[in-house]
DRENZAKE-840532 format. One record per atom (N, C-alpha, C): x, y, z. Coordinates in pm, whole numbers, plus 50000, padded with zeros to 5 digits. Layout:
// DRENZAKE-840532
XYZ;...
//
This chain:
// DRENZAKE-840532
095085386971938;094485380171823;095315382971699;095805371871601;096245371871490;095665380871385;096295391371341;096055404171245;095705393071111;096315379271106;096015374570964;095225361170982;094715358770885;093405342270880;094665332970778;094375325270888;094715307270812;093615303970757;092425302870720;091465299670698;091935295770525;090915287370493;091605279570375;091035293670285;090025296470283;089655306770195;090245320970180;090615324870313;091905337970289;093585331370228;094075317970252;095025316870216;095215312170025;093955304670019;093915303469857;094035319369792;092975324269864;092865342369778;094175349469774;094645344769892;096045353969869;096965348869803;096985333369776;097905327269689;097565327669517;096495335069514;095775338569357;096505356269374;096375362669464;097055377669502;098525379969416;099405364869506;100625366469505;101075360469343;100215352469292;100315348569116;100475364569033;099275365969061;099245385068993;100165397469013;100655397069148;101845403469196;103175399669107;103035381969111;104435379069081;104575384668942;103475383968858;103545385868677;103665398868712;102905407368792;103115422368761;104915423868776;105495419268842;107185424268935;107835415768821;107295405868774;108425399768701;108675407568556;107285411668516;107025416468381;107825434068372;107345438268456;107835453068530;109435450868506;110165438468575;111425439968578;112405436968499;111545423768383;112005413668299;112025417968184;111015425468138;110735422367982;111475433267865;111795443267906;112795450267840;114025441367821;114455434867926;115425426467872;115115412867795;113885411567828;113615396967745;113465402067612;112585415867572;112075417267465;113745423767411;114795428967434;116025429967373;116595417267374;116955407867460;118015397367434;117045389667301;116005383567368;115405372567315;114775379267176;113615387067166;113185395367032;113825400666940;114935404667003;115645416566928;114805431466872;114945435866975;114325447966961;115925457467058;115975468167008;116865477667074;116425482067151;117315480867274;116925481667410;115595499767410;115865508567366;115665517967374;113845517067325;113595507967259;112285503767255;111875494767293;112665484667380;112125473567421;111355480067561;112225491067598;111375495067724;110005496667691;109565496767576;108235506667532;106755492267617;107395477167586;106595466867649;106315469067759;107275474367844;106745478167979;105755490667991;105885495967946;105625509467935;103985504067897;104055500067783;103235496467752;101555487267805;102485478967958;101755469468058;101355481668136;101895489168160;101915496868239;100775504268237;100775512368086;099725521368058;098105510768075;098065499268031;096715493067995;096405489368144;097215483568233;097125482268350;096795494768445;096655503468435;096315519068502;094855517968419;095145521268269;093095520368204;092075512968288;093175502868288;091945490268321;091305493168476;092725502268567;092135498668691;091165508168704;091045519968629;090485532868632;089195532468589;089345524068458;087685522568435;087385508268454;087465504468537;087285489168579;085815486468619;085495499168729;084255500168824;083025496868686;083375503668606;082095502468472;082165487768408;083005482268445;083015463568367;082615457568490;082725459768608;082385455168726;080785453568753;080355467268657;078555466568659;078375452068571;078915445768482;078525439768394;078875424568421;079975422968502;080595411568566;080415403168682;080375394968732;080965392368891;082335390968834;082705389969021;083845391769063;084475377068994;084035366069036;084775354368976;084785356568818;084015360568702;083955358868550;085335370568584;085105378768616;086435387668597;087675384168640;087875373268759;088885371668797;089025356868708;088605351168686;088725336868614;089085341968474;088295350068377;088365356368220;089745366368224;090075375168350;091645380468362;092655370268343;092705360768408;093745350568428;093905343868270;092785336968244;093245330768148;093365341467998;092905354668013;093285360467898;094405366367915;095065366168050;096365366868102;097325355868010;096715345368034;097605333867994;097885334467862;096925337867776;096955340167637;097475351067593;097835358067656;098775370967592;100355367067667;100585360167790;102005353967781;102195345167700;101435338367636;101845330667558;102175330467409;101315346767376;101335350267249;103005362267249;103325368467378;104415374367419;105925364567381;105685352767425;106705341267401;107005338067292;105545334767193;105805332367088;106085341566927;105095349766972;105285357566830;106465363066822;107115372266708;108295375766700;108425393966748;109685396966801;109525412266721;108795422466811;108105429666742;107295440766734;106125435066799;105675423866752;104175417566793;103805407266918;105445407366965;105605404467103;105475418067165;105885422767142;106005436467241;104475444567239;104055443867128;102855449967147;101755442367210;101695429067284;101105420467318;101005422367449;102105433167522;101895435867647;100475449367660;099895453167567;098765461767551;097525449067641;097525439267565;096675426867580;097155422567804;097905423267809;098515416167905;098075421868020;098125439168018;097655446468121;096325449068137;095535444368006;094445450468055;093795436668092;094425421668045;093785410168060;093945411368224;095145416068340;095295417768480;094825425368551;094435434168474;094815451168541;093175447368645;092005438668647;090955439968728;091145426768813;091975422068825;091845405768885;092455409169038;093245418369104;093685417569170;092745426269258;091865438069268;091065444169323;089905437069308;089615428969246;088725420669241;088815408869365;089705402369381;090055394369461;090335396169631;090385411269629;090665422469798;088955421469783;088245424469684;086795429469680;086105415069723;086755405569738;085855393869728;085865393669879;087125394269915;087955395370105;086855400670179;086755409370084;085755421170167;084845417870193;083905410070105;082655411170098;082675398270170;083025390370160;082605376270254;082575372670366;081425365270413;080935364870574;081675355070659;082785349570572;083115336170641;084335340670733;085325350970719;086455354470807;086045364070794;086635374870931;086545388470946;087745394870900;086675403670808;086835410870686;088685418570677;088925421870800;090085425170856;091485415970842;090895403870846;091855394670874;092115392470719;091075387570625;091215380070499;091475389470426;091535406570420;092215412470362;093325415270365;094325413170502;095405412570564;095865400670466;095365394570523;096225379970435;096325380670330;095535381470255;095345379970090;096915398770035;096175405470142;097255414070044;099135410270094;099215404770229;100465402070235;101405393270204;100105382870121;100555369970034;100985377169898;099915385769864;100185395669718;101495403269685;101725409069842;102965420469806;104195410069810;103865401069873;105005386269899;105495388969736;104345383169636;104765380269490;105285391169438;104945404569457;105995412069399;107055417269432;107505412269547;108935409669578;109775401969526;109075388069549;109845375669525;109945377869369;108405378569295;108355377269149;109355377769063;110495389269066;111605394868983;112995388269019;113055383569167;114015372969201;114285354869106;112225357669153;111765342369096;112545337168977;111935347868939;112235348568744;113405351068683;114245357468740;115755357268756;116615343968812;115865337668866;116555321468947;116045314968809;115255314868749;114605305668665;115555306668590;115955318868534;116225323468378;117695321768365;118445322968502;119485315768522;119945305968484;119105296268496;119315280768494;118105277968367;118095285968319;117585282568194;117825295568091;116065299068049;116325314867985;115345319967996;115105335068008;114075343668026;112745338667938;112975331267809;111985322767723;111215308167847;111835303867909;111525294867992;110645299268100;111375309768132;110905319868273;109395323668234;109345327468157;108075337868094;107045320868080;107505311068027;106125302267983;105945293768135;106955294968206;106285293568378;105255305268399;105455314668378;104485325468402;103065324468383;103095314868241;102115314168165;100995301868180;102155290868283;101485280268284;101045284168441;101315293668538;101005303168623;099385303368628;099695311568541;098125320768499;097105308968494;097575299068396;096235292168367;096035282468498;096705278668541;096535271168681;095745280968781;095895291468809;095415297868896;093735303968821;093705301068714;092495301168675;091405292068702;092135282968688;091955269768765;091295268468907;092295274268967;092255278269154;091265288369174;091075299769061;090165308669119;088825306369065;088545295969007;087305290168984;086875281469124;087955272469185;087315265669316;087135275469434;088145282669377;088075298769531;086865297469565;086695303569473;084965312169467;084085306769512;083855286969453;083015278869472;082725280969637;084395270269671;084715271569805;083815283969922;084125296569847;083455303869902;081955304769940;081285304669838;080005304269791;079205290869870;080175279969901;079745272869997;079705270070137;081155280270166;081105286570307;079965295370378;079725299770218;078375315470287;077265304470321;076795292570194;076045284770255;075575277070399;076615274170448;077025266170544;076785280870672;076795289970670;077205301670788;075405302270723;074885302170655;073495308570626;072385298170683;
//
């Protein structure tokens, strides 16, 4: 028996996995150099943006369980994404200093969308539980492989400014997607009930 589900609902989840992966690997790998070439910031603080995703993205995952009392899983994974989108986009545009400090916004808008989305795997009656977590995370680790390649092919043939507002138009699409996920879901449980 196949360790992973084709099922439309493990392969959407993991293709919302591998969106979040890709921003985490691209951002992780990219943005010291975006925030030096493109911002102009000296390299020696541009690292600080990463640093910076980094730290809010650990807060967030740590005290996450306490926003989780207050949330479902979709408001958190739908309200991550697109406040995702709004801090790449405020990253792109503003100048400086206030790009860079925008990655504070960035990690903590992600830092619950992706355990959120294994948590959904989990909990749903429609594939076994085994399979749709398999999938969903090996679509995920897919994106943070590829992610830093991705974004490097892009930026190539264009510029890391280009690269980053694919990122962005990313996010909000998959906000998009993880609003029908869910539905999708929610009507599978129907249908099995």
């Amino acid at each position: 028996k196949s360790p992973l589900s084709f099922h439309p609902i493990a392969i959407i989840f993991g293709l919302l996995s591998f969106v979040s992966y890709l921003v985490e690997g691209a951002v992780g790998d990219w943005s010291a150099l975006y925030l030096f070439e493109d911002k102009g910031i000296v390299i020696e603080e541009a690292v600080m943006g990463v640093m910076f995703f980094n730290a809010t993205m650990c807060i967030g995952r740590l005290l996450g369980n306490s926003l989780g009392k207050h949330l479902t899983s979709k408001q958190v994974v739908i309200s991550g994404y697109l406040f995702g989108a709004v801090a790449m986009a405020l990253i792109v545009l503003l100048p400086g200093y206030g790009s860079m400090y925008t990655y504070l916004l960035l990690g903590i808008s992600l830092a619950m969308v992706v355990p959120n989305l294994f948590s959904a795997m989990g909990e749903q009656n429609v594939i076994p539980m085994t399979q749709a977590v398999a999938t969903s995370t090996m679509l995920g680790y897919m994106g943070i492989l590829m992610g830093p390649a991705l974004i490097g092919f892009i930026a190539h043939g264009t510029s890391l400014t280009v690269a980053f507002i694919v990122l962005t138009v990313l996010l909000v699409v998959s906000a998009g997607i993880g609003k029908y996920a869910y539905m999708l879901m929610d009507k599978s449980k129907e249908v099995e009930g």
